[in-house]
N, C-alpha and C positions, 0 to 999 in steps of 0.2 A: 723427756728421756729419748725420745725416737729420733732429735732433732742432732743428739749426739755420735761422733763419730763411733765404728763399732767398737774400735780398740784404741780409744784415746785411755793414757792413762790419767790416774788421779794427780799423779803431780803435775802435770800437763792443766788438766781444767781447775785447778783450785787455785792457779796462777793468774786466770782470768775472771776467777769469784772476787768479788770484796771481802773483806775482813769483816765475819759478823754476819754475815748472810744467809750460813750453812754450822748445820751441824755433822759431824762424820760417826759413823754408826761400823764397826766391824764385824761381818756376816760371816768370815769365816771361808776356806776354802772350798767347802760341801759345796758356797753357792757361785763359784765360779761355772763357767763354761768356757769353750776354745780359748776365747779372745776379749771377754767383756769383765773389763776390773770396773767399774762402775754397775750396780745389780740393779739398783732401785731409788727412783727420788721421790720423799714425800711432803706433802707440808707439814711444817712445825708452828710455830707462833708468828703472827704478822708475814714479815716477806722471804723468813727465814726458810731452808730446805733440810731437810736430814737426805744424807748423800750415805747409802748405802752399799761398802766396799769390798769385794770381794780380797778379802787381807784376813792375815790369822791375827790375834789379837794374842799377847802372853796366855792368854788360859787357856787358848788352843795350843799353843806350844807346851805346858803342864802338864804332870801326871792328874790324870781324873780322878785319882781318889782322894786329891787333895782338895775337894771343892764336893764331890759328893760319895755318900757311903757305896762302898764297892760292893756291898752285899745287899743292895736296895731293892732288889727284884726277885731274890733269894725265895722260891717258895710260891711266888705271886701268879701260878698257873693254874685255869683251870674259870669258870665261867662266876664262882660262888666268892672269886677272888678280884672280877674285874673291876667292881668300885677303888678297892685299894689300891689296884696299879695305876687307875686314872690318877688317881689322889697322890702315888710318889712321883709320876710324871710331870705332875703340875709342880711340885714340890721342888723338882730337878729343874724345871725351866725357870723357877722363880731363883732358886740359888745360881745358877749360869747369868740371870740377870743381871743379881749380885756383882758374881764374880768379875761380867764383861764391866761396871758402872766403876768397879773397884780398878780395874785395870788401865780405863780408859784415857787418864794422864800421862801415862806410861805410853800408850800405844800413839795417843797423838803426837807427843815428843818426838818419840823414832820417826813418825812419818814426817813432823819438819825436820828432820837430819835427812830424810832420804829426798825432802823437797830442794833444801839447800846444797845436797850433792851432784842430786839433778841439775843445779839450776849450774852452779859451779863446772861440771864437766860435759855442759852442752856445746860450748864452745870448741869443743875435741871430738864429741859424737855425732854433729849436726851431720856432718858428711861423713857417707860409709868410706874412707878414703882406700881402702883395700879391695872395697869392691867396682870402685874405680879404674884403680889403676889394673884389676883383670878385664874388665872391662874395654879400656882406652891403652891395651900394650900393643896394637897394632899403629897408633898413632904416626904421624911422621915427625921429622924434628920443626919440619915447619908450622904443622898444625899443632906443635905442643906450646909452640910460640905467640900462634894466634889469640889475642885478648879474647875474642870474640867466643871462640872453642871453649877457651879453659871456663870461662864463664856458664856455657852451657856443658862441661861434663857433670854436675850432679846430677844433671836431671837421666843422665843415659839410664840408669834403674831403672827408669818409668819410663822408660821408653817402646814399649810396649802396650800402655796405656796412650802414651799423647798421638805415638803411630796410626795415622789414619782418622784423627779427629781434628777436623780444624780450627774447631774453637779451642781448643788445647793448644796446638801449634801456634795460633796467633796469639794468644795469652804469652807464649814462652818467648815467641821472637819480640813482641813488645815488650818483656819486661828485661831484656839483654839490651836493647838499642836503646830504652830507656833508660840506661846505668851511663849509654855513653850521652846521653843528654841529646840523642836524637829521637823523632818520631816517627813510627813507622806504623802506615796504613795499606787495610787490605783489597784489593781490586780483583775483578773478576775479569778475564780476560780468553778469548781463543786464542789461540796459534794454531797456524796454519804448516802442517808435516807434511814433508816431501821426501819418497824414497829415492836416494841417489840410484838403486838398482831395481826396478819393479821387475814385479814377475811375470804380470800380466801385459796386453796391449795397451796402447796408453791413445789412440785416437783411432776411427774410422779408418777402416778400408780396410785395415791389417787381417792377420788371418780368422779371426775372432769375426769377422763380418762387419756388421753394422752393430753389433755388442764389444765393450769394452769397458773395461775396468780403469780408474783415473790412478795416480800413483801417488796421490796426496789426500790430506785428510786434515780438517780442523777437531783440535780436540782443548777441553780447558786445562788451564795454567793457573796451579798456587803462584800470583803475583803478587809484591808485595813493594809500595814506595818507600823511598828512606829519603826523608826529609833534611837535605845534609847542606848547613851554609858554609859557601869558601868565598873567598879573595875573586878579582878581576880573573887572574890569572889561577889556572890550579897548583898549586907549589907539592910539594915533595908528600909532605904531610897527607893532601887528600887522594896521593896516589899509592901510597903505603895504603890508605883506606879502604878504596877499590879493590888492591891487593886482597885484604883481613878480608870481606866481604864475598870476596871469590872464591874462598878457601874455603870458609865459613857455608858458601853453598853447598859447595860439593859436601862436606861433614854431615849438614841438615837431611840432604838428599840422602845418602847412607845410611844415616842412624835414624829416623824420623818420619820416613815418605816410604810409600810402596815403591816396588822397580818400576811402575810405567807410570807414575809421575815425578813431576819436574817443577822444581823453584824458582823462580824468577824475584830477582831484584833490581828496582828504577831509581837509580840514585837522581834525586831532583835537586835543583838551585831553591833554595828557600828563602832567598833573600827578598825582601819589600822592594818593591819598585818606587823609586822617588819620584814624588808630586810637590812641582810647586803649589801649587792649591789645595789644601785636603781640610776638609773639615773633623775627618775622622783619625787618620794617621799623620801625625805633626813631624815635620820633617825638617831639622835644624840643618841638616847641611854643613856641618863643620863651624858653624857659626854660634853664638849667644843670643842668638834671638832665632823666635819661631814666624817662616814665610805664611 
């Protein structure tokens, strides 16, 4: 149970149960809290689970006095009286029992109609596209053109979250450059900054004495290779590339990175160096037969 997200819902994880594994149990709204539609899982028989859900069941939608007398407690005050009111409380919980056992064909049906509605209009709700596009109205016409961009606006909502985490950020740059069937790996690097205007003196003798302050500074770089094969020559194609990738910085850097850090991308030759000789990488050469 702990291993579950907090607000995953039920139609969500009984998509990834098997058929026959669980049984579904309706707790009723009483046992909700904020955000958890899943309450409780217990064993049942062999590997089976009873998955108890925080959903009304028809006999919570019901008048009560359909299921028990309205006048059940009528009188039942007073210390000489508490045996009896144990006894119609138990009386009430075993008819509720009842009632949820009698209902429960009923309630599982709806829930596969609201699994199969689910499942039907995810394809429309996957992306908040509204909160998108408030999101990405600052955009330019070129960045709306960028493959690279459009790819990463869902994530902008959580953009807050992946900001300043770099295992986050590298999970999301790998799994965009991995769409274009490129590989991208991450490297740690300095750069070395230089102030075109210091403020300070910048060598001996100045008026600062024999103290001085230098005008440059190394600090580290989210750098990142992109593993990208072309031709002898670079053609149109891998310069449109470098274009999307330039663009794509600056986007990363805005939406994604604190202000006083900076992106960096190495776009490298990935192509196999040819050996006549190799034992390990066989290299035909344009021909039908391997050197």
């Amino acid at each position: 149970m702990r291993n579950l997200p907090v607000d995953i819902r039920a139609e969500v994880l009984l998509d990834y149960l098997p058929e026959g594994s669980y049984v579904l149990s309706m707790r009723g709204l009483h046992h909700r809290n904020a955000c958890r539609d899943i309450v409780d899982m217990e064993s049942y028989s062999g590997d089976r689970q009873v998955l108890g859900l925080a959903r009304k069941s028809l006999y919570d939608s019901l008048p009560e006095y359909l299921f028990h007398p309205s006048d059940r407690f009528d009188g039942l005050t007073g210390r000489e009286n508490r045996d009896r009111f144990n006894t119609e409380i138990d009386r009430q919980e075993k008819e509720k029992e009842e009632a949820l056992a009698f209902f429960a064909p009923i309630d599982l049906a709806l829930l596969s109609l609201r699994r199969d509605i689910y499942r039907n209009t995810l394809p429309f709700t996957r992306e908040n596209k509204v909160l998108q596009d408030l999101l990405a109205d600052r955009l330019t016409e070129g960045q709306r053109k960028n493959r690279l961009i459009a790819k990463a606006l869902p994530y902008l909502q959580e953009a807050k979250y992946i900001r300043g985490n770099r295992t986050l950020l590298t999970l999301l740059l790998r799994k965009l450059f991995k769409e274009e069937q490129l590989d991208l790996v991450p490297i740690e690097e300095d750069r070395y900054y230089e102030d075109a205007l210091p403020r300070y003196e910048t060598c001996v003798g100045d008026t600062l004495g024999e103290m001085f302050a230098g005008n440059g500074y190394p600090a580290p770089v989210v750098c990142y290779q992109v593993r990208f094969w072309c031709d002898e020559e670079c053609d149109d194609q891998f310069l449109d590339f470098i274009d999307d990738v330039e663009e794509f910085r600056h986007f990363v850097e805005d939406w994604f990175l604190s202000v006083e850090e900076e992106l960096v991308f190495q776009i490298v030759d990935d192509r196999a160096t040819t050996w006549l000789s190799d034992t390990l990488t066989h290299s035909y050469l344009n021909f039908n037969t391997n050197l």
